[in-house]
C-alpha positions in Angstrom: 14.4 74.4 12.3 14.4 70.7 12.4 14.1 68.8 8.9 12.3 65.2 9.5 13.7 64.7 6.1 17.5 65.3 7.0 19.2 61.5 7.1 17.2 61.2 3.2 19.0 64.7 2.3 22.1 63.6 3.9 21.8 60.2 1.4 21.5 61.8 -1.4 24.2 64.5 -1.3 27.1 64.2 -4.1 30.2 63.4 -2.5 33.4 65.5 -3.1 37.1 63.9 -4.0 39.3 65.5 -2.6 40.9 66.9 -5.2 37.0 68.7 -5.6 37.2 69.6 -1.5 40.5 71.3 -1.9 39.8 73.5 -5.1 36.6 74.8 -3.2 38.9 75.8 -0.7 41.3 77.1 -2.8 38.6 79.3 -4.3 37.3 80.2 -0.7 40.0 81.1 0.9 42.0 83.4 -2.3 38.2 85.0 -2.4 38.5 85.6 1.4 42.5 87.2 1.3 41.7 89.2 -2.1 38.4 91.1 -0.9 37.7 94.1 0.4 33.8 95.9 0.6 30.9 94.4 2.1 30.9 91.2 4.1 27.0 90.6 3.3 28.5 90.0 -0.3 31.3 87.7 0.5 29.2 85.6 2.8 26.8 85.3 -0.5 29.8 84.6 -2.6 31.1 81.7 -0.1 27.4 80.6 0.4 26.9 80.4 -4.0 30.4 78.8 -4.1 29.4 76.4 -1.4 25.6 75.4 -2.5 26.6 75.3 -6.1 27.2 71.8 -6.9 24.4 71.0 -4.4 22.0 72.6 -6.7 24.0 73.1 -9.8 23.9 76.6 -11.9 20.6 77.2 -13.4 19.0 77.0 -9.8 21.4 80.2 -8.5 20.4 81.2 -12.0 16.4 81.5 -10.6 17.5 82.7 -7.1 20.0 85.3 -8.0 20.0 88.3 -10.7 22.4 88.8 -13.2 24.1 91.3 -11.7 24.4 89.7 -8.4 25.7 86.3 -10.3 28.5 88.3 -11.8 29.1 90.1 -8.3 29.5 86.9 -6.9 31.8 85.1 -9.7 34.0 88.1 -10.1 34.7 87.6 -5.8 35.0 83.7 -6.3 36.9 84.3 -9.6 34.8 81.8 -11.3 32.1 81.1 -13.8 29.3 79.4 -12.6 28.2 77.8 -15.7 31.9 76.5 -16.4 32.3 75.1 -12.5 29.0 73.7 -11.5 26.5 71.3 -13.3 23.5 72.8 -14.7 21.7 70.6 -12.1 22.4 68.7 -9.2 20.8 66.5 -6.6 19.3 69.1 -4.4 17.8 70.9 -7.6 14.6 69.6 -7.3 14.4 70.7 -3.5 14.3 74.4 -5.0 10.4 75.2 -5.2 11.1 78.0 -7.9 13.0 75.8 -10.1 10.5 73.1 -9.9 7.5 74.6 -10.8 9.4 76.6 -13.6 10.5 72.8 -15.2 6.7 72.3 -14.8 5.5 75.0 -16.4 7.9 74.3 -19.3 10.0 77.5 -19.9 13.0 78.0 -17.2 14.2 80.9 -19.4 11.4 82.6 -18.9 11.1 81.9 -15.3 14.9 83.1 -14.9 13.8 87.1 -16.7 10.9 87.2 -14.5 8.4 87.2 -17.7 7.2 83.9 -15.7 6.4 85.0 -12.3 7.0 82.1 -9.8 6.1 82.5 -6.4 8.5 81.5 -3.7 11.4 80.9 -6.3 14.2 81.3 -3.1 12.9 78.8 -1.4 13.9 75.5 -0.6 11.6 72.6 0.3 12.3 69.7 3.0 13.2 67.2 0.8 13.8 66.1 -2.8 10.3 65.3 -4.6 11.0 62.2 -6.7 7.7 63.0 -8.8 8.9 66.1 -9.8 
């Protein structure tokens, strides 16, 4: 899939020092040597670890359960609340997210007492009136 909206997204992305670029791969790579058990949960480990700062912690908060949140911090051996900000530039591409700040209860949104339809997904570009 091509996003029209790619060289904007590409703009607006946070850049990493490279003290930030090398603890990520720190993190990846002693996550990688010290697992064992299903790849389908490393590869959503790595993918959390890499989208994280993207998004910040209270989007993988809507997309992810509990349970699967601490599944994935115990394999990065991290806390996502203590590593990522609660929001970054790429939140407001998460539909979920933005309707929940809309509807004015993210709490809510995040125990499923707010039901929001297409929570995981991500839209083609930031909405600046959002």
């Amino acid at each position: 899939m091509k996003n029209p909206n790619k060289q904007a997204n590409l703009a607006k992305m946070p850049g990493r020092s490279l003290e930030q670029e090398a603890d990520l791969i720190r993190i990846e790579r002693e996550a990688i040597a010290d697992f064992y058990g299903s790849f389908d949960d490393l590869e959503g480990a790595l993918g959390m670890l890499r989208l994280g700062d993207h998004v910040g912690w209270r989007v993988l908060v809507l997309i992810h359960n509990k349970r699967t949140i601490r599944k994935f911090e115990d394999i990065l051996g991290i806390r996502i609340r203590d590593y990522f900000p609660a929001e970054g530039v790429g939140s407001k591409r998460s539909v979920g997210y933005t309707i929940a700040l809309k509807l004015g209860n993210f709490w809510k949104a995040v125990s499923g007492a707010l039901k929001i339809p297409d929570r995981r997904e991500i839209a083609p570009k930031v909405d600046e009136g959002a």
